[in-house]
C-alpha positions as CSV (number, residue, x, y, z in Angstrom):
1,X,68.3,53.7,185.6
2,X,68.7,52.7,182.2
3,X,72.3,54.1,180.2
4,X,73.0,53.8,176.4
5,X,76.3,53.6,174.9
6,X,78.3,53.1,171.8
7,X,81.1,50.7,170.9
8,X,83.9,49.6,173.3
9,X,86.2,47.9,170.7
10,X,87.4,45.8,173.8
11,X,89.8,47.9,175.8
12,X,90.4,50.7,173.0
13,X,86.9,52.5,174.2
14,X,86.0,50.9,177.5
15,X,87.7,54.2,179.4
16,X,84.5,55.7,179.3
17,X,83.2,53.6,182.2
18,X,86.1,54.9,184.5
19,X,85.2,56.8,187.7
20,X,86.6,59.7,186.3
21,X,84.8,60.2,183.5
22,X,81.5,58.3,184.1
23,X,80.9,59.7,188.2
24,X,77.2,58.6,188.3
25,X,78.5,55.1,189.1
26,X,78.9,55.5,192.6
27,X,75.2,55.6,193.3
28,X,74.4,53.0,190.5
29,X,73.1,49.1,191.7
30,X,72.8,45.8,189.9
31,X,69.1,47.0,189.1
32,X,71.1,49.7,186.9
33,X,71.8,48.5,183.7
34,X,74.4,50.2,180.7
35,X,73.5,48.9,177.4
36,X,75.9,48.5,174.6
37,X,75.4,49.0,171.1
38,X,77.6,46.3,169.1
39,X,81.0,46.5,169.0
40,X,81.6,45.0,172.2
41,X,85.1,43.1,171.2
42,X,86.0,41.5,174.6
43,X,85.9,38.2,173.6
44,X,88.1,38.3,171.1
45,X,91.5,36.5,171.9
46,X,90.8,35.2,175.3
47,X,94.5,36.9,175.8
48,X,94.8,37.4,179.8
49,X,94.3,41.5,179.0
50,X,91.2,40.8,177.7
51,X,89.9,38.8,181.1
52,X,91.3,41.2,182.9
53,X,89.1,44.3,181.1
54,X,86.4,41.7,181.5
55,X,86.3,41.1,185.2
56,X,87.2,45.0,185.5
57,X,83.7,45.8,183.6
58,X,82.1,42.6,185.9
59,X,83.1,44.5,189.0
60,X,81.3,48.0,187.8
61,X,78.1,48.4,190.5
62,X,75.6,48.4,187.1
63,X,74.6,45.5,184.9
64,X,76.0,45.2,181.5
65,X,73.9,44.4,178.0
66,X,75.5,44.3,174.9
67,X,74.1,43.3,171.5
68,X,77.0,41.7,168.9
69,X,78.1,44.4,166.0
70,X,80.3,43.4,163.4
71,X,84.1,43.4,165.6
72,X,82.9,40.4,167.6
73,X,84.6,36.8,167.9
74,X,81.5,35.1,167.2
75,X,83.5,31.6,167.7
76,X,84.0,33.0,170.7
77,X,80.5,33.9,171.9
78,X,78.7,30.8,169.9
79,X,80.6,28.9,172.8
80,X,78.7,30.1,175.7
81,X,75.3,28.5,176.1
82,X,71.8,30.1,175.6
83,X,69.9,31.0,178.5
84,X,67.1,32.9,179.3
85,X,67.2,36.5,180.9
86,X,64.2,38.4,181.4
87,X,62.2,36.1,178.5
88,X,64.6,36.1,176.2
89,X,67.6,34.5,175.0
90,X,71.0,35.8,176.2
91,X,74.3,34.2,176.1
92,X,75.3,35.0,179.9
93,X,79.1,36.2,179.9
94,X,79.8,36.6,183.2
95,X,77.2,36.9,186.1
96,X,75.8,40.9,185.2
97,X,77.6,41.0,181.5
98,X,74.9,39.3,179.0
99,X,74.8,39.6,175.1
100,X,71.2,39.9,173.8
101,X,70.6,37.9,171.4
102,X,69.3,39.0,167.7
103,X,65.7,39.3,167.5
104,X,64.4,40.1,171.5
105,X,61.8,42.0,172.6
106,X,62.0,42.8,176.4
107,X,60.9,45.5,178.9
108,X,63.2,47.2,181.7
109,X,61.8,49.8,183.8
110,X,58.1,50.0,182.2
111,X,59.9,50.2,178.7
112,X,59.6,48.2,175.6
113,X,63.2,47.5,174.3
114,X,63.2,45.9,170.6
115,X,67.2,44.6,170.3
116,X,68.9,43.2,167.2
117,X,73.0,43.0,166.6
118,X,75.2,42.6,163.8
119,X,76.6,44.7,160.8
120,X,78.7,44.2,157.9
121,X,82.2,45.1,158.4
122,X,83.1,47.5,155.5
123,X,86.8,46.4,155.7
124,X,86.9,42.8,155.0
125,X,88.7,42.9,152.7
126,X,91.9,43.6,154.9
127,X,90.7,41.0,157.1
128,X,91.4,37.0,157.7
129,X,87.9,35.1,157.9
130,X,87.8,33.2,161.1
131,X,90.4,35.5,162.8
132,X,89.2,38.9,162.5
133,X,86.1,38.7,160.5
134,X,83.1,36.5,160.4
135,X,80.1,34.9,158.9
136,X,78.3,35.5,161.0
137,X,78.4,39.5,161.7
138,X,75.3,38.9,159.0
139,X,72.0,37.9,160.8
140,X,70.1,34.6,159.4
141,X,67.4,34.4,157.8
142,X,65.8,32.5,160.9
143,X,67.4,35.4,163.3
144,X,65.3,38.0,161.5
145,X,62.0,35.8,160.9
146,X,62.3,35.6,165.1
147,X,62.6,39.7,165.0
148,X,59.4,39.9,162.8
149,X,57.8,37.1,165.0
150,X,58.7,38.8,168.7
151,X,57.5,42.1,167.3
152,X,54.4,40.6,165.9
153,X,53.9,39.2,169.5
154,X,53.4,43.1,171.1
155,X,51.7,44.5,168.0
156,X,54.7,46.3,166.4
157,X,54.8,48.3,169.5
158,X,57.9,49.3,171.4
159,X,59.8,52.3,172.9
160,X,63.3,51.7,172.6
161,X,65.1,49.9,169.4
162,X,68.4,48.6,170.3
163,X,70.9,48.2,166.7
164,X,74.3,48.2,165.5
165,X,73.6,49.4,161.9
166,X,71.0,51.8,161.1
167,X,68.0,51.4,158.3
168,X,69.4,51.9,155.0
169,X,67.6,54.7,153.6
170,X,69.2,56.3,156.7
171,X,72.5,55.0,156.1
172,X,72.8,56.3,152.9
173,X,71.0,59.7,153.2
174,X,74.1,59.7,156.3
175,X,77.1,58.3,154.4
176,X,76.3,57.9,150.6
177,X,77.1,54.8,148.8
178,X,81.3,55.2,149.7
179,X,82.1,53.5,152.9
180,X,78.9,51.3,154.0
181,X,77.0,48.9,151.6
182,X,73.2,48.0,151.4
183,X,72.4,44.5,153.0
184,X,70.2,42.5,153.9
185,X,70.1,43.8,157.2
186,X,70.1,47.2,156.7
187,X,67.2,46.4,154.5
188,X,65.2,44.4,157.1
189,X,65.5,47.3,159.1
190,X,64.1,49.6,156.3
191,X,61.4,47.3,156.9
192,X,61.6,47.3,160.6
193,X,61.5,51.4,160.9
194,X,58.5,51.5,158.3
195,X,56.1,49.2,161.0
196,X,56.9,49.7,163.8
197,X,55.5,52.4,166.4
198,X,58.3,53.5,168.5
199,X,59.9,56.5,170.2
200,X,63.6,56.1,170.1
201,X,66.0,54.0,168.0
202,X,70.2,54.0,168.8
203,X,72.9,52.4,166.8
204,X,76.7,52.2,167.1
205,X,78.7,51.3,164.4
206,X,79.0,54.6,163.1
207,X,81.8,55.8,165.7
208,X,79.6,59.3,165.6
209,X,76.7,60.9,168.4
210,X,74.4,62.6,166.9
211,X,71.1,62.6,165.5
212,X,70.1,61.1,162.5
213,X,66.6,62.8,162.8
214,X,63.7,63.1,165.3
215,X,63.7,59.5,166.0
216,X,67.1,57.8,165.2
217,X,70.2,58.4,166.8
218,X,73.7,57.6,166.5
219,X,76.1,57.1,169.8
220,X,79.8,56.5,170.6
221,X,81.5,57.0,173.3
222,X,78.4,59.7,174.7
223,X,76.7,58.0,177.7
224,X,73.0,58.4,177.6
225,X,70.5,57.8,180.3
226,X,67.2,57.2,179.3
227,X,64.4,59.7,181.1
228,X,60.6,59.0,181.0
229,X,59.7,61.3,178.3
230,X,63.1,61.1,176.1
231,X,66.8,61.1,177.8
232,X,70.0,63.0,178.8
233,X,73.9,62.9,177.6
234,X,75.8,62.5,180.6
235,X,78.9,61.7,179.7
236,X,80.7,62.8,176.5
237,X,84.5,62.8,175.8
238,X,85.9,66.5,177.4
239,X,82.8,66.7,179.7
């Protein structure tokens, strides 16, 4: 089975994978997997809290994906190495928690999953670059040429597209011009959304679940397990 979540902001939103409120686990196996959709934030200070939540969410019975959002330590995660999971280039956190890497196209379970992290952090300016902000929240310019490229590969085709931010004609029809600004990224996926064929597309960020429209869908601390025509809530805060 194949679970989407929102942020876990480290240990402030990580309660949601308790066996109280998430019960599925009992019956769920490595080949299970719970993706997460930016805002990951347990590597942050390396404090011994953190490891701890870490090795709690290691010894869940699923395995963990997460792509970056904007409240990452990217100091941090730039230190692992690159390897390769399932084609693609992961940093490997622990043995079942892997961060996707911006710009991979990879298939689970007969699906197509299109994934690509990072936001702009609308509060920087009440932030300290290199302690609780960073460069590079923003993709690259080579991080979204290998996006275009790796879609290119399957024809613009894919099922599932994995973000942290949405497309900004989205973003503002959503939120106006108040809180989040238009980037480059947001852009890149206005141009991402208008080519590609796909059937679902989640983003974090937004600390909302709901959707967007037919297509596009935020989601926080909801669980959602992917089905073979669409998918299920099941878990949502007071469920």
């Amino acid at each position: 089975m194949i679970f989407i979540t929102g942020d876990i902001h480290g240990d402030y939103d990580i309660h949601k994978f308790s066996a109280r409120c998430f019960r599925m686990q009992k019956d769920l196996t490595r080949n299970d997997y719970m993706i997460i959709c930016g805002d990951f934030g347990l590597l942050w200070d390396g404090s011994k809290s953190e490891k701890w939540w870490l090795n709690w969410l290691e010894n869940k019975p699923w395995t963990t994906l997460w792509i970056d959002g904007n409240h990452e330590n990217f100091d941090m995660l730039e230190a692992y190495p690159v390897t390769e999971w399932n084609g693609v280039q992961v940093h490997r956190i622990t043995e079942h928690i892997i961060h996707i890497c911006r710009g991979s196209v990879f298939e689970l379970e007969g699906k197509r999953f299109f994934a690509f992290g990072g936001a702009e952090s609308h509060d920087k300016a009440f932030r300290q670059w290199g302690v609780s902000v960073w460069k590079h929240e923003m993709p690259s310019f080579a991080e979204m040429k290998k996006g275009r490229r790796a879609l290119e590969a399957v024809d613009w085709k894919t099922d599932i597209v994995i973000t942290h931010s949405l497309p900004q004609h989205l973003q503002l029809a959503m939120f106006g011009w108040e809180m989040y600004n238009r980037n480059e990224l947001t852009d890149y996926f206005d141009e991402i959304d208008e080519k590609l064929n796909f059937k679902f597309w989640f983003s974090g960020h937004y600390h909302l679940s709901m959707p967007v429209d037919k297509k596009h869908f935020l989601v926080y601390n909801d669980i959602l397990l992917l089905t073979e025509n669409g998918f299920v809530c099941v878990y949502m805060p007071g469920m």
